[in-house]
C-alpha positions as CSV (number, residue, x, y, z in Angstrom):
1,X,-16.6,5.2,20.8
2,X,-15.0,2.9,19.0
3,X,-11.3,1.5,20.1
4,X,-8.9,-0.7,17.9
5,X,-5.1,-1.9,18.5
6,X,-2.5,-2.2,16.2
7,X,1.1,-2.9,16.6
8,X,3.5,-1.1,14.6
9,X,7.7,-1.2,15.4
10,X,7.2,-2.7,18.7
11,X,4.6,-0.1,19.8
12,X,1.2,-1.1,20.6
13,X,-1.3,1.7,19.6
14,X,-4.7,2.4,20.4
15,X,-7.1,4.1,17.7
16,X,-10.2,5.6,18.9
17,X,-12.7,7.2,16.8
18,X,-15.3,9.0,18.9
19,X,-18.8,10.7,17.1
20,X,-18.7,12.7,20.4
21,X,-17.0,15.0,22.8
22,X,-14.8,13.0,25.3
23,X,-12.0,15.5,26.4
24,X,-13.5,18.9,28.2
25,X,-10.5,19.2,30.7
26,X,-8.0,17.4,32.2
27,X,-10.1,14.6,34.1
28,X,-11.6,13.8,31.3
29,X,-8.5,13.0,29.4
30,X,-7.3,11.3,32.3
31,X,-10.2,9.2,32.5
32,X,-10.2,8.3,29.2
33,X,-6.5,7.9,29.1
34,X,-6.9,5.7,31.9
35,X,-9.6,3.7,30.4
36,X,-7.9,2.9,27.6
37,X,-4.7,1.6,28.7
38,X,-7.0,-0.9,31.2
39,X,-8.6,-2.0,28.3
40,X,-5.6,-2.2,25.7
41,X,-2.5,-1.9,27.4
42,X,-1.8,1.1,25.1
43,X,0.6,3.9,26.3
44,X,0.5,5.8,22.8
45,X,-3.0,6.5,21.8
46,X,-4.5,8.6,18.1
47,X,-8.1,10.4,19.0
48,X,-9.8,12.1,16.2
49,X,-10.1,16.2,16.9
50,X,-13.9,16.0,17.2
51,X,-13.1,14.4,20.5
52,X,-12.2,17.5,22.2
53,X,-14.4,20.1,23.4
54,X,-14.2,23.2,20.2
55,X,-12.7,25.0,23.4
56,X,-9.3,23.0,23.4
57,X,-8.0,24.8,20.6
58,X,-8.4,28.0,22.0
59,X,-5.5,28.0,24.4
60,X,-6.8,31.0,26.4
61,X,-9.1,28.5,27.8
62,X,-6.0,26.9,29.2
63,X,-7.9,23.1,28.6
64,X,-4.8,22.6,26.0
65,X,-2.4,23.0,28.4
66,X,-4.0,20.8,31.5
67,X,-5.0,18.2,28.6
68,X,-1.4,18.1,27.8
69,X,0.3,17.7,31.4
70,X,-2.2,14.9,32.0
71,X,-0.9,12.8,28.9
72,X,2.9,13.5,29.9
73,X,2.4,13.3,33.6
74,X,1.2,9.8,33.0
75,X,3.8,8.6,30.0
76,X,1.1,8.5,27.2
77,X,1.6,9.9,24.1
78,X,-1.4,11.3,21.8
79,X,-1.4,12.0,18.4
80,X,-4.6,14.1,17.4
81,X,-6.3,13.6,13.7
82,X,-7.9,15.9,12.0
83,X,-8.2,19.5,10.1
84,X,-6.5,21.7,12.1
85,X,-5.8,24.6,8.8
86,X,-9.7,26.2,9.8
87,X,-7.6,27.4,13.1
88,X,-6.2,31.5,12.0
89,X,-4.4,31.8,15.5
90,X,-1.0,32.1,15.9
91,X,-0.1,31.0,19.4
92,X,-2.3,28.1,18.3
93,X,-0.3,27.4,15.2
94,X,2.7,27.7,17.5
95,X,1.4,25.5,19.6
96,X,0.5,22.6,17.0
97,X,4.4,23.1,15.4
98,X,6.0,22.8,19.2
99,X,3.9,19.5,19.9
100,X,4.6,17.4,16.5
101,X,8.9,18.6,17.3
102,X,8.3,17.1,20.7
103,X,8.0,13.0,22.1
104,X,4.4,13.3,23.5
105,X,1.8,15.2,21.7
106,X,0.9,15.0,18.0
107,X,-1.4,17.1,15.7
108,X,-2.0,15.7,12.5
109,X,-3.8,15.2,9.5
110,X,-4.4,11.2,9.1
111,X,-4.5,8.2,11.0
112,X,-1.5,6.7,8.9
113,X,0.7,9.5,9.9
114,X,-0.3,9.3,13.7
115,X,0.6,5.6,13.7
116,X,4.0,6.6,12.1
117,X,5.3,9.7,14.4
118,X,3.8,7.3,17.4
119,X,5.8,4.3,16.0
120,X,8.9,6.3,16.3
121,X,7.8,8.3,19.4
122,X,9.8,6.2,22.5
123,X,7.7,5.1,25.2
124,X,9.0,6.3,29.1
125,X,7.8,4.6,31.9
């Protein structure tokens, strides 16, 4: 895993690019949530979508779901890069469209767009 920060509008942002599963549930996320603000100080945070488990995007599974209460629970946002167009369901699609018109979780397709919508995203603590 590899972790970089950048500050963009006042926002300190951690970029991690991960050549292997780190997300299978919700402890995992908080772990690795956790970890990474310890070692950046970063509350808004862009993982590549070959850091989840394939199961997170099928939200029958319901690891979306507790993935996503850990993040807002704790006042980190996520923005989530990668291809998300090989996806055919519809609650899924859903999903991805209510998450990138909220504050906390982002699906998209680069790294220069998760730094923007996490630029603009505010911060609660």
């Amino acid at each position: 895993m590899n972790t970089k920060k950048v500050t963009v509008n006042g926002t300190d942002i951690a970029i991690v690019n991960s050549d292997q599963v780190c997300i299978t549930d919700g402890q995992t996320a908080l772990d690795l949530m956790m970890s990474i603000n310890y070692e950046t100080g970063c509350r808004s945070i862009i993982l590549n979508k070959g850091a989840f488990i394939e199961d997170f995007f099928v939200l029958s599974t319901g690891i979306a779901g507790e993935v996503l209460q850990k993040f807002i629970n704790y006042h980190i946002k996520l923005a989530v890069v990668g291809d998300f167009s090989i996806y055919t369901s519809k609650s899924l699609k859903d999903f991805i469209y209510e998450s990138n018109n909220g504050k906390h979780f982002f699906f998209v397709a680069s790294e220069q767009e998760a730094v923007e919508k996490l630029s603009k995203a505010p911060v609660s603590i």
